[in-house]
Wavefront OBJ file of the C-alpha trace (Angstrom):
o trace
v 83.393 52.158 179.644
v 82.051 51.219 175.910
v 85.626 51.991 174.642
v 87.254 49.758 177.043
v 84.396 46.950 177.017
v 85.033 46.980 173.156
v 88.460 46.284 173.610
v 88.038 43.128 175.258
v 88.835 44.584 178.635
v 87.439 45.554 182.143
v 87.857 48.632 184.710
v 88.308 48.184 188.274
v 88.228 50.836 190.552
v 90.330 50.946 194.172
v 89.511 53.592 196.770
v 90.251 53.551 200.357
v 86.738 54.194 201.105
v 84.993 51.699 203.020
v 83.143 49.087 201.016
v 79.642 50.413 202.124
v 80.292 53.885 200.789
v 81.795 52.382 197.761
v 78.696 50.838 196.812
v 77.096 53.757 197.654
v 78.714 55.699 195.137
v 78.556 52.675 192.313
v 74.826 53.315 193.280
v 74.224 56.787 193.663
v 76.297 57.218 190.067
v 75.584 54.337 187.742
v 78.537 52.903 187.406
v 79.156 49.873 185.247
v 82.788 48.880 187.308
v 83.958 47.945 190.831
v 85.629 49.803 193.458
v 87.808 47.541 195.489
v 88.377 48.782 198.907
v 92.140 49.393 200.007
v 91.287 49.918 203.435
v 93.977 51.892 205.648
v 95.668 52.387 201.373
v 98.159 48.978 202.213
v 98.165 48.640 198.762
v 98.716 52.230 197.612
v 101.362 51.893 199.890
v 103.215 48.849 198.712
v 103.093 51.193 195.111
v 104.850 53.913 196.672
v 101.390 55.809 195.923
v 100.244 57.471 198.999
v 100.788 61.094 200.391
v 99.392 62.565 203.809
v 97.300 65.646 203.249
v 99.116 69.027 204.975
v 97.192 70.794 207.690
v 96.172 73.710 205.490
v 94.302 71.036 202.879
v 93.011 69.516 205.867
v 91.239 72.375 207.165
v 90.094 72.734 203.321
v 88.536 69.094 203.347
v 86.785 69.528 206.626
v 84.576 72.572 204.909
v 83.535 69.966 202.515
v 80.035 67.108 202.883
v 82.642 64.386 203.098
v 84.188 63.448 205.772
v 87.493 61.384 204.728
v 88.136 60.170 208.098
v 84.298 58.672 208.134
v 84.453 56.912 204.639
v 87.857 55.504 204.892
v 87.696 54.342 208.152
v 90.564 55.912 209.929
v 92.474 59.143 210.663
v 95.305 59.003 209.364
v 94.676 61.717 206.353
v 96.662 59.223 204.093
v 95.510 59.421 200.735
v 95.939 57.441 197.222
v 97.883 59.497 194.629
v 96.215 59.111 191.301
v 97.473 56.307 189.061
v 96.455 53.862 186.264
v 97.001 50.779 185.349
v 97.118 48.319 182.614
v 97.528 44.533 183.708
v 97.606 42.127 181.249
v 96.058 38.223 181.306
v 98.529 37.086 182.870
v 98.825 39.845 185.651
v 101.782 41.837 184.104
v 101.539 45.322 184.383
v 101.987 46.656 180.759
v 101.195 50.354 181.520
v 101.362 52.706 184.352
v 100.293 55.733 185.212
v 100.759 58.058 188.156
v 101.535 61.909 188.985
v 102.663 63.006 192.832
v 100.337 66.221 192.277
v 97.228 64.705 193.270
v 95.518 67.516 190.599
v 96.629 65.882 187.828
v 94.643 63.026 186.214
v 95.409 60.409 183.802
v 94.547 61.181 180.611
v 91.881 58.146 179.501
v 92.823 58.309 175.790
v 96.686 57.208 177.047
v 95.070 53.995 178.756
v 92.900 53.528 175.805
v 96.279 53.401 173.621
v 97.894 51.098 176.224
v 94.728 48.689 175.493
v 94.876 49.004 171.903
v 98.445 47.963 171.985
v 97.932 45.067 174.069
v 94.690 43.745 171.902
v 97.353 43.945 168.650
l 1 2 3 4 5 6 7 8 9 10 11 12 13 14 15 16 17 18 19 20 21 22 23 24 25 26 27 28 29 30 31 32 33 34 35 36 37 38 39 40 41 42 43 44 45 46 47 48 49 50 51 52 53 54 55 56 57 58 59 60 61 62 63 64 65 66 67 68 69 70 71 72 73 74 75 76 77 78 79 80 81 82 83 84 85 86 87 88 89 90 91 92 93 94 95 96 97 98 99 100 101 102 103 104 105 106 107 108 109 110 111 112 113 114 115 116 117 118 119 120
């Protein structure tokens, strides 16, 4: 957050969690942004940025404390594919990031370097 604070710029979270466990988590962890809810992922969507988890993953998720179906607020297994982006003043995207294996992260230096170019 200092890096992109120092840039003159501002992080924004969106999760399809429901708000109240979205502030939960800005809570429980400290954090110094936002999460926006994208309830049902209509705007993931839109993007082209959701996938449906298989039944094996599924089965995997349900061993685990969270239940998906709970926090986001429906059933439909539907989840956000991991993506970044870089909107300018104006609302122009200048940088995007995304990867269809849900694994694989952004790296943060990349957005950093979108930042930097936008600030020059």
């Amino acid at each position: 957050m200092p890096d992109i604070t120092a840039l003159g710029a501002g992080l924004v979270a969106i999760s399809p969690q429901l708000p109240e466990h979205n502030r939960e988590l800005i809570r429980s962890r400290s954090l110094g942004f936002e999460i926006l809810t994208d309830r049902g992922n209509a705007v993931a969507r839109r993007f082209g940025l959701t996938f449906t988890l298989p039944q094996y993953l599924r089965d995997i998720y349900a061993t685990f404390p969270l239940d998906i179906t709970k926090y986001n607020g429906d059933a439909s297994w539907t989840l956000p594919m991991p993506a970044r982006f870089v909107i300018d003043r104006r609302g122009i995207i200048r940088y995007a990031d995304s990867d269809p294996d849900y694994t694989t992260r952004p790296e943060p230096e990349d957005t950093l370097a979108a930042l930097r170019t936008l600030r020059a």
